[in-house]
VOVEXRO-617330 format. One line per field, with one value per residue (C-alpha): residue number from 1; z, y, x. Coordinates in Angstrom, 2 decimals, decimal comma, always signed. Each point is the difference from the previous one (the first is absolute). Layout:
N
num: NUM|...
zz: Z|...
yy: Y|...
xx: X|...
END
This chain:
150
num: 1|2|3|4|5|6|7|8|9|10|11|12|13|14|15|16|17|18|19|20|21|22|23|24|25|26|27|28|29|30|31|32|33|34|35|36|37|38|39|40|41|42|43|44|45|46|47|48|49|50|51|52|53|54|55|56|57|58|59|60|61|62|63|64|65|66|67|68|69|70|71|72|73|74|75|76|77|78|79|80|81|82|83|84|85|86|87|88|89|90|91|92|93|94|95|96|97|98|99|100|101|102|103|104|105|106|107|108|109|110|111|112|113|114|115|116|117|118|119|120|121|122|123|124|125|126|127|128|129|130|131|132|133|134|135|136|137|138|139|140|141|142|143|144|145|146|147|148|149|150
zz: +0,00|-0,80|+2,56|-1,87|+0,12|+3,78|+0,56|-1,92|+2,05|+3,09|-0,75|-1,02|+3,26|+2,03|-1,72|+0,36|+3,78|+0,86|-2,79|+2,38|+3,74|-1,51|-0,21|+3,08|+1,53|-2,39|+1,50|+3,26|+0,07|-1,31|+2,69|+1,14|-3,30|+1,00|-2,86|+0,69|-2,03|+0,22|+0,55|-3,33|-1,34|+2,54|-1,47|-3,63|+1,70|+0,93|+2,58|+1,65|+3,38|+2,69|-2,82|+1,95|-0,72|+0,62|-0,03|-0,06|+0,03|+2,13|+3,27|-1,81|+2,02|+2,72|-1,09|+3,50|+2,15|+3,02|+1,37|+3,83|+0,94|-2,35|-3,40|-2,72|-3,21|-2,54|-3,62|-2,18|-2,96|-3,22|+0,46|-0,87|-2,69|+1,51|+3,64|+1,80|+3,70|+2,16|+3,37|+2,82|+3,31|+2,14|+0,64|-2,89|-0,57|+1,73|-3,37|-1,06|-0,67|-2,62|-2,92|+0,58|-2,39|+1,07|-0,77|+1,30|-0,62|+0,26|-1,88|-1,84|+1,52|-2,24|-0,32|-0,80|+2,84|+1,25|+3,22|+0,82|+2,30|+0,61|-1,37|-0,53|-0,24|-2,67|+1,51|-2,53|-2,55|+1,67|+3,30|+1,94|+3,61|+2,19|+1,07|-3,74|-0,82|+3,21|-1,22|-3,41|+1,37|+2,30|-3,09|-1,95|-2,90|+0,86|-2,15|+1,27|-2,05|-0,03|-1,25|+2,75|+2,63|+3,51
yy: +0,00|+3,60|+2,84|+1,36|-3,24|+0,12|+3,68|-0,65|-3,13|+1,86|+3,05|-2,38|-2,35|+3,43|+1,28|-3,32|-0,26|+3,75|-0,71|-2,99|+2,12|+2,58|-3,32|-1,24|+3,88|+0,33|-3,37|+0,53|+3,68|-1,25|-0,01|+3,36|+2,14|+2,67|+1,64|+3,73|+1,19|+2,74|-0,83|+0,37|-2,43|-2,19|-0,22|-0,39|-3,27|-1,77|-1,97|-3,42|-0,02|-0,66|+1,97|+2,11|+3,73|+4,21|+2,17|+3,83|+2,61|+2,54|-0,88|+0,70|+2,58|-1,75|-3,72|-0,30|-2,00|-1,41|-3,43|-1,94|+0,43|+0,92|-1,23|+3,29|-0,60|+3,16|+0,23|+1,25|+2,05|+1,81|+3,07|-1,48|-2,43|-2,81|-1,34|-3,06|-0,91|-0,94|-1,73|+0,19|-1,57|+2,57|+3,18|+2,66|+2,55|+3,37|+1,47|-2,08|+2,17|+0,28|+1,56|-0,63|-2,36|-3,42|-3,51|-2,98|-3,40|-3,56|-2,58|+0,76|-1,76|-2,41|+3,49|+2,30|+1,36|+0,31|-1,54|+1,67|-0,18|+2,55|+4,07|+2,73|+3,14|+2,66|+3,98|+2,43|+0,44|+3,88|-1,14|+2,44|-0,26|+2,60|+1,44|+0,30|+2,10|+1,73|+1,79|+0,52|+1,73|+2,21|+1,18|+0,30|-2,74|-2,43|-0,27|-1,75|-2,32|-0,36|-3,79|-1,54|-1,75|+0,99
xx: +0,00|+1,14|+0,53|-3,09|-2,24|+0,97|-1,16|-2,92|-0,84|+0,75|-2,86|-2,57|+0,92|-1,15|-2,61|-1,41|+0,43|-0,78|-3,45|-0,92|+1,01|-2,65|-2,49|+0,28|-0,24|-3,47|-1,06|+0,58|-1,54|-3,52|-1,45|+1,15|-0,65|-3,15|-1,24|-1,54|-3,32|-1,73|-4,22|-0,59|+2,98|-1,31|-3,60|+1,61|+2,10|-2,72|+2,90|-1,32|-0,74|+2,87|+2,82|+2,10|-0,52|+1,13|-3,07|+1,05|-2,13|-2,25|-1,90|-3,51|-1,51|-3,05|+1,40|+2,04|-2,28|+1,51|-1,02|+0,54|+3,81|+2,21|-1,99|-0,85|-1,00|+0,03|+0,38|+2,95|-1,12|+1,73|-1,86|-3,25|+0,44|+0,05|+0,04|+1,80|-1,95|+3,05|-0,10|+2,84|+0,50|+3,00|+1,09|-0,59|+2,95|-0,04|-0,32|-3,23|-3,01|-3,12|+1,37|+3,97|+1,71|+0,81|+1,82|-1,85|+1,41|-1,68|-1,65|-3,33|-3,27|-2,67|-2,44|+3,05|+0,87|+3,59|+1,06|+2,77|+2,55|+2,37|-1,39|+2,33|-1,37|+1,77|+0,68|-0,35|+2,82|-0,17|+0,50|+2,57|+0,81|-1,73|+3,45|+1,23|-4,10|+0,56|+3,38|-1,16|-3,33|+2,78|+1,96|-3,09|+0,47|-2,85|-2,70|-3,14|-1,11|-4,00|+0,07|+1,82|-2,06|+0,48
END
């Protein structure tokens, strides 16, 4: 065999090993893989009951109803075009609220509805810290902005 023959030998020899490492990495991350939709890409999936899911969205405003314990149930919406009913057992995020945009994650129920089990709850891209707004409103740059919820 030539020096060339070898070196060609050689490549192939990795990209064959590293080709089946990724394999056994895509195999053994099934399981794990969560896939986020908004509501509406949800209702175009039409997923099968017990598939692993990401709902994101907005706390629809009068959805949050709150149940014995710790159990809440609430829907995530798109700003009105379509609606996911969502059901948690736990503690809800400081920053969970009707009309605040959350992440709920869980498996999807036989009548559509999302169990999930862990929500994360998004702050507002315009979020500043209070001490940060406090100076600017002292020098005189802050703007209020009207469409940020309180």
């Amino acid at each position: 065999m030539t020096r060339k023959q070898r070196r060609l030998t050689f490549i192939a020899a990795a990209l064959a090993a590293l080709g089946a490492a990724l394999a056994l990495v895509l195999f053994a991350m099934r399981d794990n893989i969560v896939f986020f939709y908004s509501p509406s890409e949800l209702a175009q999936k039409h997923l099968s009951p017990g598939t692993r899911v990401r709902v994101g969205g907005l706390v629809k405003e009068g959805s949050v109803e709150r149940g014995a314990g710790s159990k809440v149930s609430f829907e995530v919406t798109d700003r009105g075009t379509k609606d996911v009913p969502v059901t948690y057992e736990g503690i809800l995020p400081d920053l969970f609220r009707e009309g605040q945009g959350v992440v709920a994650e869980g498996s999807i129920g036989g009548d559509g509805t999302v169990k999930a089990d862990n929500v994360l709850a998004k702050h507002d891209e315009r979020y500043m810290p209070r001490e940060v707004a406090d100076a600017l409103k002292k020098q005189g740059v802050w703007v209020e902005n009207k469409d940020v919820p309180k």
